[in-house]
C-alpha positions as a LaTeX table, in Angstrom:
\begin{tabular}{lrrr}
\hline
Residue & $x$ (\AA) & $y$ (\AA) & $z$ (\AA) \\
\hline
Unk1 & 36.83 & 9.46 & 32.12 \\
Unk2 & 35.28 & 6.62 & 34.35 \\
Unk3 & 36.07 & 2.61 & 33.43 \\
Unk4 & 32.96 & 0.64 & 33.16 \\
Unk5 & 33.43 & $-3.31$ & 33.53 \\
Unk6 & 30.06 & $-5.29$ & 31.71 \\
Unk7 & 29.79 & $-9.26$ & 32.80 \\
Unk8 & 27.88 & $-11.79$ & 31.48 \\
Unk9 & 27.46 & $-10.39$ & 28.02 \\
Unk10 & 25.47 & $-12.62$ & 25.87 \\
Unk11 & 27.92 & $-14.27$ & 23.33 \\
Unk12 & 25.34 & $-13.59$ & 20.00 \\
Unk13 & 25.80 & $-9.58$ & 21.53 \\
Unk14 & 29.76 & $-9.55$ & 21.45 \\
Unk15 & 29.83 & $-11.50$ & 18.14 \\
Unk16 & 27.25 & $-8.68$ & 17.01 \\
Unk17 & 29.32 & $-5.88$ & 18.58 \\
Unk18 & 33.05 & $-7.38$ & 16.89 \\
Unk19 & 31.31 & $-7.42$ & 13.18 \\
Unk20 & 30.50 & $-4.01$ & 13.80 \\
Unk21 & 33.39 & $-2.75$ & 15.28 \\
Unk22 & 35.19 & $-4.23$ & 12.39 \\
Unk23 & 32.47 & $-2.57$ & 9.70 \\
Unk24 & 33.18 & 0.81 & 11.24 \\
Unk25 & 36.93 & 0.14 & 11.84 \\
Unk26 & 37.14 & 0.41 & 15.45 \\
Unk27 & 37.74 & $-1.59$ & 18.41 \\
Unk28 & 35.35 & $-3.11$ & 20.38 \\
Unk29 & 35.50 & $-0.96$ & 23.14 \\
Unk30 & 35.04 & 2.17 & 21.07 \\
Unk31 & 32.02 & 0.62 & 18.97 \\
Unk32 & 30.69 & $-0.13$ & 23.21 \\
Unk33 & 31.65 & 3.47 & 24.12 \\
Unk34 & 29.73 & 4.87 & 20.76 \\
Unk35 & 26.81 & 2.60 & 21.36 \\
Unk36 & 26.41 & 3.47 & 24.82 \\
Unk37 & 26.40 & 7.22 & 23.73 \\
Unk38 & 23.72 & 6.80 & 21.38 \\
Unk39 & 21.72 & 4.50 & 23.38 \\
Unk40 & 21.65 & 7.72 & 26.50 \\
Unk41 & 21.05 & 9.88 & 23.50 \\
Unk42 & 24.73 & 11.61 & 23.44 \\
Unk43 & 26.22 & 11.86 & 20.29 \\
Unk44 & 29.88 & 10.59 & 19.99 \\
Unk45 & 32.06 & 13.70 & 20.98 \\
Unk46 & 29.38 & 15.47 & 22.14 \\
Unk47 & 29.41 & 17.86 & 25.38 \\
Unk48 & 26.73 & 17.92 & 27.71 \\
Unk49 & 26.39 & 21.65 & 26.62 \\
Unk50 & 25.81 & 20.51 & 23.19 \\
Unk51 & 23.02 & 17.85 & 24.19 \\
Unk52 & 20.94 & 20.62 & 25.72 \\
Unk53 & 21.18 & 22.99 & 22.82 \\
Unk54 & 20.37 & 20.14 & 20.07 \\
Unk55 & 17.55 & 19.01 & 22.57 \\
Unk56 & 16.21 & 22.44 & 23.94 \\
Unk57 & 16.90 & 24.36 & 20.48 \\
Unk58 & 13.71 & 24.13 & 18.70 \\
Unk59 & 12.11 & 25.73 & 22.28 \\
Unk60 & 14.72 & 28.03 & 23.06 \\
Unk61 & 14.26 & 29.79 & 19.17 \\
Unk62 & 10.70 & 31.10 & 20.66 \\
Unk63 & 13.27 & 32.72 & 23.50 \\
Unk64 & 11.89 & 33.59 & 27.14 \\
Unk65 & 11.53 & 36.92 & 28.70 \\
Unk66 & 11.29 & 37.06 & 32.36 \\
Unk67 & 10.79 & 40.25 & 33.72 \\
Unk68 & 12.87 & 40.87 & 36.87 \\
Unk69 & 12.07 & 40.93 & 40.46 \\
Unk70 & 10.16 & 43.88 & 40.98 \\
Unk71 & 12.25 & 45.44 & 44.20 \\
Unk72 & 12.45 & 49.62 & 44.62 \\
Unk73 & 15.89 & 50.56 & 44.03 \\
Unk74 & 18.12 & 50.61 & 46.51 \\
Unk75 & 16.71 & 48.36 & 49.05 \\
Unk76 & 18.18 & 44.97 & 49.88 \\
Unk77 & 16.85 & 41.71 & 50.79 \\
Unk78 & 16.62 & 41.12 & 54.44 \\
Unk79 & 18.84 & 37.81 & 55.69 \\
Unk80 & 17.77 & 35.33 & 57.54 \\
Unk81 & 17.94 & 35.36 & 61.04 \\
Unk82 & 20.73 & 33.30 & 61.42 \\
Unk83 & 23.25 & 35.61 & 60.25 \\
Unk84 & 22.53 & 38.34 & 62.83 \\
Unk85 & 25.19 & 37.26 & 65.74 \\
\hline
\end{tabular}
């Protein structure tokens, strides 16, 4: 977890952010930390896994298919140059 330090914070804001930290019976710095989450669009608790799927879900139900590379069996890919020493 990283520490984030905020200066200069308007005083109407922190009075703001202390009544509801006190509606929702947490601590100021959680009610910042939840706030911040929504505000980037994370849920509280939520993984960055988790984001995608709840963002990308309603396109990923139509599902992809990508047909492979065509390449005839047993052939490889030639490397670059730089390799051959």
């Amino acid at each position: 977890m990283a520490t984030l330090t905020i200066r200069n914070v308007d005083e109407g804001v922190k009075r703001r952010l202390r009544a509801q930290a006190a509606q929702h019976g947490r601590s100021m710095e959680e009610e910042a930390r939840v706030a911040l989450q929504r505000h980037v669009g994370v849920a509280p608790g939520e993984s960055l896994y988790d984001m995608f799927q709840r963002t990308l879900g309603p396109i990923a139900e139509f599902g992809v298919d990508l047909e492979p590379f065509p390449r005839p069996f047993g052939t490889r890919r030639k490397l670059p140059d730089v390799f051959d020493e």
